[in-house]
N, C-alpha and C positions, 0 to 999 in steps of 0.2 A: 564882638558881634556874633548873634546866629547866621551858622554857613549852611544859606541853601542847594541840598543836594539833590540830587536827583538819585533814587534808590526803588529798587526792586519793590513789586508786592508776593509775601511772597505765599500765595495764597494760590490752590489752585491753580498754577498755571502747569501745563505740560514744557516738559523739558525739552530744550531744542539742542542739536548735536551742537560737539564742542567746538570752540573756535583758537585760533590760536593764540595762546595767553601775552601778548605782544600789543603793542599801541602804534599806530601809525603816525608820522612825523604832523601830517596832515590833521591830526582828528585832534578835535578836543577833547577835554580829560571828561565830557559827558555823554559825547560822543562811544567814547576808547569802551567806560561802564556798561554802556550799554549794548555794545555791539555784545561784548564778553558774558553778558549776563541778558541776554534777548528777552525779557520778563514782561510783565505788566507792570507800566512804572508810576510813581505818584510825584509830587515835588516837591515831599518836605519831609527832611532828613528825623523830623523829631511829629513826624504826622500820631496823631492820635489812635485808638484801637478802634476808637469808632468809624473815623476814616476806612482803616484798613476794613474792618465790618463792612461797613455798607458796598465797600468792593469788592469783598470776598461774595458777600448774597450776589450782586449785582451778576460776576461771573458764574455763580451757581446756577443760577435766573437760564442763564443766555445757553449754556452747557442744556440744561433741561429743555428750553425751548427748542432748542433743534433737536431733540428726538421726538416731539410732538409734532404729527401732521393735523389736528384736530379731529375735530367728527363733523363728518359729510353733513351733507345739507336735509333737514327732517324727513323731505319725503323719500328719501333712496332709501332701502335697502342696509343692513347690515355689510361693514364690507368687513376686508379683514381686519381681525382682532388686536392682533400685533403692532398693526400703523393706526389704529382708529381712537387713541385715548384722546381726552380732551386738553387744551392748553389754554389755559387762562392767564398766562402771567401778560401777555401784551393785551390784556382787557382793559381798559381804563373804567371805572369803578361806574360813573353816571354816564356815559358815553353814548352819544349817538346818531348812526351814519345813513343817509339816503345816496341809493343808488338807483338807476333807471338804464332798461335797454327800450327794444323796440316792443317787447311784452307786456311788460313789469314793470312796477315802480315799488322800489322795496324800501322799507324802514326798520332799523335796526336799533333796538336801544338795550345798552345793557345796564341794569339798575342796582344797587346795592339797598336793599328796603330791610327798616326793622319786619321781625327781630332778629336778624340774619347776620352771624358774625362779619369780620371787618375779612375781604377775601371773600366773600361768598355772592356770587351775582346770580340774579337771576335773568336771563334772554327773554325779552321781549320783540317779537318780530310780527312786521305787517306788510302783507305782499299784495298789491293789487295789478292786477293780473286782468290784460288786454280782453273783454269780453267778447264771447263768442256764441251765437246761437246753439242749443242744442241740438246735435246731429240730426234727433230725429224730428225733431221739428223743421228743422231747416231742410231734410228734403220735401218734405209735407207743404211746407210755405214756398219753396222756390217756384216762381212764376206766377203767383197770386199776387193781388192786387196790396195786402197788407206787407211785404215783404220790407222792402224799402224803409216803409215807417217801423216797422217794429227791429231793423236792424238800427236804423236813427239812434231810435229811443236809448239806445245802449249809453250807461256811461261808468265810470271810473268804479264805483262803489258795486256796479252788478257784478263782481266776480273778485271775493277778496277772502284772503287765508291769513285767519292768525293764528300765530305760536307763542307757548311760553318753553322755555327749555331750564334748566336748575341743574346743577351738579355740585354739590356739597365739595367742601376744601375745609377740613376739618380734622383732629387728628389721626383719625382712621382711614378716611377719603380723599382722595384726590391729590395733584403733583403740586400744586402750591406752596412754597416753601415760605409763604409765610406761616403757616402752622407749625413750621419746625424750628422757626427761625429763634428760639431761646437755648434749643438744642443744638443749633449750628454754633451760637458764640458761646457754646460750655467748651462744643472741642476744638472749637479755631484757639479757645484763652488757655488750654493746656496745650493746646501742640507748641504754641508760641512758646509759653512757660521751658517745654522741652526740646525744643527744637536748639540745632546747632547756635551756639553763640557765633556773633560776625564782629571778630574784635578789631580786625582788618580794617573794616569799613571806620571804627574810630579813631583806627589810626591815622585814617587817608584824612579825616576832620581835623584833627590837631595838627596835621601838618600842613594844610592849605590854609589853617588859621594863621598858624606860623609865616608863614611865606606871604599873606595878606599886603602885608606892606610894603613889597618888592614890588619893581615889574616885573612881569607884565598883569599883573595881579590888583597893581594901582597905576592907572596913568593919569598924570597933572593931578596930581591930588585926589585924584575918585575910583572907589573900590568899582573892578573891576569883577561880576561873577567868573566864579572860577571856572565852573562848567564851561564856560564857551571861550576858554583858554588854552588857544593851540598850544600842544607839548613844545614845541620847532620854537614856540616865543621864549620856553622857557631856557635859556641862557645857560647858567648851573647846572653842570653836566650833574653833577650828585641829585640837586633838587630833582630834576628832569624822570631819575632813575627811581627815584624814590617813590615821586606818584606815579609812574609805570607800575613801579610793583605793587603797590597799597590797589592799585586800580585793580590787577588782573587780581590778586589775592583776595578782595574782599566781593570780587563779582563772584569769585569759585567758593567763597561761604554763605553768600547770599542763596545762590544757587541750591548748594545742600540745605540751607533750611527750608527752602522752598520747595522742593523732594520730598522734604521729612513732614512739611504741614499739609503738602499736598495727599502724600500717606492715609493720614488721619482723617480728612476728609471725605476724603474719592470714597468711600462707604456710603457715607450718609447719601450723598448725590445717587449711588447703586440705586440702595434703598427707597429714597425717594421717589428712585424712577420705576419702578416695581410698584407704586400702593396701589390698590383698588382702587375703581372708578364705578362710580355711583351716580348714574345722571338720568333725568326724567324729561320728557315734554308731552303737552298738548299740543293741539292742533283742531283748530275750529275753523271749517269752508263753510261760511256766506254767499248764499248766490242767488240769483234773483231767476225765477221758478222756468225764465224761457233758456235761461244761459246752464240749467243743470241742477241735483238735488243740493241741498245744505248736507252737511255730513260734519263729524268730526273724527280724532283715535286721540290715544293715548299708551304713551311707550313706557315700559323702564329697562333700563338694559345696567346689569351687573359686570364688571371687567375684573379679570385679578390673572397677577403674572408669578412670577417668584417669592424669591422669600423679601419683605419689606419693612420699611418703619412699624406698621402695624403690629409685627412678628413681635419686634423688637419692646414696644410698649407694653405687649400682657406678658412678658418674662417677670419674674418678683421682682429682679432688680430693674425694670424697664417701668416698672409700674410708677418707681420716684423719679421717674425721671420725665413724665409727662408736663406737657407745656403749662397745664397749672400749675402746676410746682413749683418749674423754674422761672416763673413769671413773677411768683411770688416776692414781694421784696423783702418778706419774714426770712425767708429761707436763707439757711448759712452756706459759707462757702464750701466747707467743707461736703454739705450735702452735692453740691452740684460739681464740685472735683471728683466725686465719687460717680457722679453721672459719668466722665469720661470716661474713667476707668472701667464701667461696667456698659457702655458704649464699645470701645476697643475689643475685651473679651467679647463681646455677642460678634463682632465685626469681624472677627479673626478666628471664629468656631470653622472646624471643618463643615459641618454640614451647612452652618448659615451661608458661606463661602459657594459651596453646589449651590445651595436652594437661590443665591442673588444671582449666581451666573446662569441659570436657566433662564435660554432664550421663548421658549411657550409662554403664551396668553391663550386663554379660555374665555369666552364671555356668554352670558344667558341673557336674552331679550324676551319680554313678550309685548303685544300687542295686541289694542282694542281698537278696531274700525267702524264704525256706523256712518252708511250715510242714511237720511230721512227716505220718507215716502215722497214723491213730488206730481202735480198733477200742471197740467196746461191745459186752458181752454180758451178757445178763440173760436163763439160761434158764427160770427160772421164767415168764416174762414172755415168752418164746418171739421174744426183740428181737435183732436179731444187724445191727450196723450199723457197716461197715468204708469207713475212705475212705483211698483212695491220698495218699501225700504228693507235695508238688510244690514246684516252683520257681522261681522270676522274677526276670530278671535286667532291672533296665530304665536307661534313660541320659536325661538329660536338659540339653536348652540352652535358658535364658531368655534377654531383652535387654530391656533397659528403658531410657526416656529422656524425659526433659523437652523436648519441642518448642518449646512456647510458655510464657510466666508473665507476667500482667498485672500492672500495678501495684495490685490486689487481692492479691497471686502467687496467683492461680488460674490450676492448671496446665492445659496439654494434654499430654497424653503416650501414647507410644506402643509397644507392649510385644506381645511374640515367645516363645511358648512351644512347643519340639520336644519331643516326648518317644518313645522307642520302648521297648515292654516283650515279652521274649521270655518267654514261658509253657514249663513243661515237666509234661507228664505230671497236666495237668487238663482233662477235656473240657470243660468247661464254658467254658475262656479259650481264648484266640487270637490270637497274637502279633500285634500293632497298630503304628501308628503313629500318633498324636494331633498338631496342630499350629493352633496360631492365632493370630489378629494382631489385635489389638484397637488402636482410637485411642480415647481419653476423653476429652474437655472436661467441666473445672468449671466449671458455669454461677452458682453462687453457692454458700457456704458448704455448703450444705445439697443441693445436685441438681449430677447428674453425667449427661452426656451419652453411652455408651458405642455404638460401631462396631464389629462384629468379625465377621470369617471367620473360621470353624474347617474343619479338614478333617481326616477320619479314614479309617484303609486299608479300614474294613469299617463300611457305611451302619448298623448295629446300634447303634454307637458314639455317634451321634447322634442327634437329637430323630426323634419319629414322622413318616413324609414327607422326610425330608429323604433324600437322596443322600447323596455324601462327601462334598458340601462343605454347608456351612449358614453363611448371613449370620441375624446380630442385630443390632438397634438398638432400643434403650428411653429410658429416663430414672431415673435411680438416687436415691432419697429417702434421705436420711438422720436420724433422726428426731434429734434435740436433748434433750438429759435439762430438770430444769427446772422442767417441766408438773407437775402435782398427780396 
């Protein structure tokens, strides 16, 4: 009979300190494996490579996702560089979510539409937004007789924002790892190939085969899984010692190959998490002529960190090794055993080595703002209130980077924001320059130290008193949910 095991994945996982190679009287022999070998486990001693595949991405996925905080919500601001890349992998492909407060009632769909590879979505989003008179209408109407009814008249559609947002996941763009995902199982099927043999582990098989027909292994005729076979049942002081040792011997080779496949991989995941980010939106405000103008903008913002997968694809040998390629089902094995091999040397260059462990990110945005012309008139009401349309065309460079990280990893870090925005045809604005340069120390969990110059082309720009340039320093609280 096939003996079901419970064995390591040995993929990716980070190594946990060592335990002692000993089996308690108490634990069962699947228990004893896994205490000794604290892994990612699966439950079939003869699992497939696709098995292990889709577990290997799966923990790729999850690793990736948590260094992605996403990107802020359309109408804010640039924040920083370094936390601001986009994460798609918890996107579900046609996906879509309505939420509502006391303002808002928002709709969210994310679409996959030809001719848009498999991974690639586009954000669809529609915000209708609690309508509000315009300001200056509404001190002009307060106390007139039409007041009342033209607040009435308001409803759900006088005040609504749509967006489209797109960020490509492609082999150049974006952290998506399904674009890589033919490169991942070239070097997960050689590390395997290379990785420590676990001969232990087949030994500990033939011998629980062997002893199959013993108790406590079979009671009243029926096999008995061995895994959840206290050692203390097992009788046979020799048997006893023997899956003791097969146990602790084959969790300390499982272990090593798992070291040695983790090796090989922990690169590509670098990489990965370093590509460029490429992403766009629109933005169209609908609004009905009392509640404010129509307007729309439109953004593109550039991201790029270290050295990345990208680096690695325009190398000569990087070039056969693109996901066409290895998609290919012409392609021979030997070509894509040569991927790993020319995978590793890029991976193991001194300078690639610097260029992935730089912690800078850079990014460029620009932006196109237009809101319309808008006119009100209410002659009864003797209200006549016309505003010029305008336009703002504005560009911006962030940079962000990790200085220091203590063995807390509490950061210091230090971050560069330029921004200039050209106004047309609004008295009210004036073409600006904004710039400033903050250092932060985390001083624990909870309090953050912040340093920063700002400097702006017109002293208005900034705090009361101040000039064009203004320093700050405080101490930044963060409060902890928790509390009653």
């Amino acid at each position: 009979m096939r003996m079901r095991l419970i064995i390591p994945l040995l993929l990716l996982v980070t190594a946990a300190p060592s335990f002692a190679q000993v089996c308690g009287n108490d634990e069962t022999i699947g228990e004893c494996f896994e205490r000794l070998n604290p892994s990612k486990f699966i439950a079939n001693a003869k699992a497939s490579d696709t098995v292990r595949e889709n577990e290997a991405t799966d923990a790729m996925k999850n690793q990736l996702a948590k260094a992605n905080t996403g990107v802020s919500t359309l109408d804010s601001p640039i924040n920083t560089s370094l936390r601001d890349f986009l994460s798609l992998f918890s996107a579900t492909m046609t996906s879509s979510k309505l939420t509502a407060n006391d303002n808002s009632l928002t709709l969210d769909w994310n679409a996959a539409l030809p001719p848009l590879s498999p991974g690639n979505i586009i954000k669809f989003q529609a915000v209708f937004n609690k309508p509000k008179l315009d300001a200056s209408l509404k001190t002009q109407l307060t106390g007139k007789s039409d007041f009342n009814s033209i607040t009435d008249s308001l409803n759900d559609l006088d005040d609504v924002q749509l967006s489209a947002t797109y960020a490509p996941t492609t082999q150049n763009f974006g952290r998506a790892l399904a674009a890589h995902h033919a490169l991942l199982l070239v070097i997960m099927r050689d590390a395997q190939r290379n990785a420590p043999k676990q001969k232990k582990l087949a030994d500990l098989v033939d011998l629980l085969q062997t002893v199959q027909s013993q108790p406590p292994f079979k009671v009243d005729g029926k096999d008995v899984d061995a895994l959840t076979v206290k050692l203390s049942d097992v009788t046979d002081k020799s048997v006893r010692d023997k899956i003791e040792q097969f146990v602790a011997s084959s969790a300390v080779q499982e272990k090593a190959a798992a070291d040695f496949i983790q090796s090989r991989t922990d690169p590509l995941r670098k990489l990965l998490s370093n590509q460029p980010q490429l992403y766009a939106s629109a933005i169209a405000n609908v609004r009905r002529n009392v509640v404010g103008a129509d307007g729309g903008s439109l953004k593109v913002t550039y991201e790029r960190g270290g050295t990345s997968l990208k680096d690695f694809y325009a190398t000569p040998s990087g070039r056969e090794c693109v996901p066409a390629i290895l998609t290919d089902p012409s392609v021979k094995s030997d070509v894509t055993k040569g991927c790993a091999t020319s995978f590793r040397v890029f991976a193991t260059d001194a300078s690639m080595l610097v260029g992935a462990a730089a912690t800078g990110r850079w990014s460029l945005a620009a932006e196109y703002d237009r809101t319309n012309a808008n006119s009100i008139n209410l002659t009864d009401d003797k209200i006549a209130i016309r505003t010029p349309g305008s336009h703002k065309v504005a560009g911006t460079f962030v940079y962000g980077a990790v200085l220091t990280r203590d063995a807390q990893n509490r950061e210091g870090r230090f971050d560069v924001n330029v921004s200039y925005e050209n106004y047309s045809k609004d008295p009210n604005l004036t073409n600006r320059i904004i710039a400033s340069a903050v250092y932060s120390q985390k001083l624990t969990d909870t309090l953050t130290l912040p340093l920063g110059v700002v400097y702006a082309s017109h002293s208005k720009d900034l705090p009361k008193n101040d000039k064009q340039i203004s320093v700050h320093f405080g101490l930044v609280y963060k409060i902890t949910g928790g509390g009653k």
